[in-house]
TIBA-888211 format. One record per residue (C-alpha): residue in one letter; y, z, x; residue number from 1; chain. Coordinates in Angstrom, 1 decimal, padded with zeros to 4 digits. Example, Ala and Ser with C-alpha at 12.3 -4.5 7.8 and 13.67 -1.06 7.14 Angstrom:
<recs>
+----+--------+--------+--------+-----+----+
! aa !      y !      z !      x !   i ! ch !
+----+--------+--------+--------+-----+----+
!  A ! -004.5 !  007.8 !  012.3 !   1 !  A !
!  S ! -001.1 !  007.1 !  013.7 !   2 !  A !
+----+--------+--------+--------+-----+----+
</recs>
This chain:
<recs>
+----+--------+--------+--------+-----+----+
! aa !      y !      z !      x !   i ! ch !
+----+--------+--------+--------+-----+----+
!  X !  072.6 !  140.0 !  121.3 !   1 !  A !
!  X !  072.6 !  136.3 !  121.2 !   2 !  A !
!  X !  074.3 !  134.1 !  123.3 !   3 !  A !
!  X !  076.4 !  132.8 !  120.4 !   4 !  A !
!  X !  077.8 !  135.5 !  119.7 !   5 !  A !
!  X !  079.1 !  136.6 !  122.8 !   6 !  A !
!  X !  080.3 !  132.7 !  123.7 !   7 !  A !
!  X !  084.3 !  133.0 !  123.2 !   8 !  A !
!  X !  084.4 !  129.1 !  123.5 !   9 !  A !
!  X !  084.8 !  128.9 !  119.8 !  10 !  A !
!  X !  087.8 !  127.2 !  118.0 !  11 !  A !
!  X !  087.7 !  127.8 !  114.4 !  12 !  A !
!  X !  088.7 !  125.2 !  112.1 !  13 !  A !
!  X !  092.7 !  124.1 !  112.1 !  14 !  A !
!  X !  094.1 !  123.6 !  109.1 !  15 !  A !
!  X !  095.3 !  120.3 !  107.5 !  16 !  A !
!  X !  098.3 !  119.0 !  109.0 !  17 !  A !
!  X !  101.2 !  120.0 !  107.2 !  18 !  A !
!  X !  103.3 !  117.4 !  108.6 !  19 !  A !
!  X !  106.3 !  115.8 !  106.4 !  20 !  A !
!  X !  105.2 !  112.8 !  104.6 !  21 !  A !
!  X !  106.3 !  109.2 !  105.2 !  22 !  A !
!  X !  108.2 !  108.3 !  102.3 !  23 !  A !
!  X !  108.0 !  104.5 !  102.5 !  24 !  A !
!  X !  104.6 !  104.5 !  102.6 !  25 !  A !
!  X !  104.5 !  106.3 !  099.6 !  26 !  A !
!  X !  107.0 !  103.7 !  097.7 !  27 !  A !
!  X !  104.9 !  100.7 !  099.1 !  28 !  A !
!  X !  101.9 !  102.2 !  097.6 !  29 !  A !
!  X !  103.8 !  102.6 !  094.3 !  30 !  A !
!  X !  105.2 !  099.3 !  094.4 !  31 !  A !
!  X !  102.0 !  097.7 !  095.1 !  32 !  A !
!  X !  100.3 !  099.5 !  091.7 !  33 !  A !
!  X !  103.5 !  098.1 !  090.3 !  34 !  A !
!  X !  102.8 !  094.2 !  091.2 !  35 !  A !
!  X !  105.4 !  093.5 !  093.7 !  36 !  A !
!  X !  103.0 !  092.7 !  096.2 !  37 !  A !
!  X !  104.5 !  091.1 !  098.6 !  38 !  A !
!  X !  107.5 !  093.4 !  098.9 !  39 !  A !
!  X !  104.5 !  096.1 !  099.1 !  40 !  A !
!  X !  103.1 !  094.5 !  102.1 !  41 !  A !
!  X !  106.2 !  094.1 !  104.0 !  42 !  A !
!  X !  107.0 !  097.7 !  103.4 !  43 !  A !
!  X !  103.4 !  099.0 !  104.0 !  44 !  A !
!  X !  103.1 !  097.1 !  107.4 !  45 !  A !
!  X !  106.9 !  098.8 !  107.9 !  46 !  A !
!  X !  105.9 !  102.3 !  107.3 !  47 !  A !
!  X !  102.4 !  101.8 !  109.2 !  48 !  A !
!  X !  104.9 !  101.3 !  112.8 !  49 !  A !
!  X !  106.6 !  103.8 !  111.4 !  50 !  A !
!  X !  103.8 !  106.3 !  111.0 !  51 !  A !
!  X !  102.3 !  105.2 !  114.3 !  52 !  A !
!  X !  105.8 !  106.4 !  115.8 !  53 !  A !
!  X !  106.7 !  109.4 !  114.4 !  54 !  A !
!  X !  102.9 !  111.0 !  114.0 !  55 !  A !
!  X !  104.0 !  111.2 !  109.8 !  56 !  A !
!  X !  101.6 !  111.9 !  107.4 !  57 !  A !
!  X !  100.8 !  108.6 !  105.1 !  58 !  A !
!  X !  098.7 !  105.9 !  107.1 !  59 !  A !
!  X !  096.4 !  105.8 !  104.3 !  60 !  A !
!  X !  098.8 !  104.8 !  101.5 !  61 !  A !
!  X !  100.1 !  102.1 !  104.1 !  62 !  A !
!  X !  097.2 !  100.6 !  104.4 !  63 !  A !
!  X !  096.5 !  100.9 !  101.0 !  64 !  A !
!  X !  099.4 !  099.0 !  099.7 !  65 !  A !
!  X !  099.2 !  096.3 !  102.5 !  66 !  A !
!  X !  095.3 !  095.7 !  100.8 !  67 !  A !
!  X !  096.1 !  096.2 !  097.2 !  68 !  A !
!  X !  099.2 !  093.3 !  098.2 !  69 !  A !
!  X !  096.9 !  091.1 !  100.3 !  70 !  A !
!  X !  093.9 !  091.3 !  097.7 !  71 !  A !
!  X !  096.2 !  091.0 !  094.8 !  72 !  A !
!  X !  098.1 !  087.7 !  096.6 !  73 !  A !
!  X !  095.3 !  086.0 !  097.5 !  74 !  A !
!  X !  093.8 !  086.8 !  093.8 !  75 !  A !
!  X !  096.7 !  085.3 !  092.3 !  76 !  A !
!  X !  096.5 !  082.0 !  094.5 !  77 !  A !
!  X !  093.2 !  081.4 !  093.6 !  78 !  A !
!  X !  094.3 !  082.2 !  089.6 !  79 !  A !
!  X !  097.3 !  079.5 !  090.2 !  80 !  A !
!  X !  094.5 !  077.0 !  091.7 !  81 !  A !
!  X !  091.9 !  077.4 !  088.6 !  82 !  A !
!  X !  094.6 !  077.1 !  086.3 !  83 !  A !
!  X !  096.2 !  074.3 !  087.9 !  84 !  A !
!  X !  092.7 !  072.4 !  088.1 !  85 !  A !
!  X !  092.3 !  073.0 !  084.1 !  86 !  A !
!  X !  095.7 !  071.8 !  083.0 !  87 !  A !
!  X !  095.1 !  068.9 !  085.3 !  88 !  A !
!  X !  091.8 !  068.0 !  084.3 !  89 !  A !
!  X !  092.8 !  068.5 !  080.9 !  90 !  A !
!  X !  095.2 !  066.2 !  080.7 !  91 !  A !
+----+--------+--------+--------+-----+----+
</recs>
């Protein structure tokens, strides 16, 4: 026989964690699709403590919504600019 086979040290694979999901990470993820981005941001950054605390399920749709908010301000800013430099030169 192999040692392998007679080892006992071996855990097999757990499951995925079937923990309860973290609902406002869920709705900041929604609400970011949605284009209320900087409500989304606020509430992703809220649910991220939230997860941190309670071990919930849902980091990733916080930090999801907190990017898709960030990227999406920052993309409308540099919109407002480019739009206000046309009118302006425009004119």
């Amino acid at each position: 026989m192999s040692e392998y086979a007679a080892s006992s040290d071996y855990d097999p694979p757990q499951p995925a964690s079937t923990g309860k999901w973290n609902v406002l990470s869920i709705v900041a993820f929604v609400i970011s699709l949605l284009g209320f981005n900087i409500i989304a941001v606020i509430l992703g950054f809220i649910a991220l403590n939230q997860v941190g605390k309670s071990g919930d399920r849902g980091k990733g749709f916080a930090n999801a919504a907190i990017i898709i908010g960030l990227v999406t301000i920052i993309i409308g800013i540099i919109w407002g600019f480019f739009t206000l430099a046309a009118v302006t030169a425009s004119a």
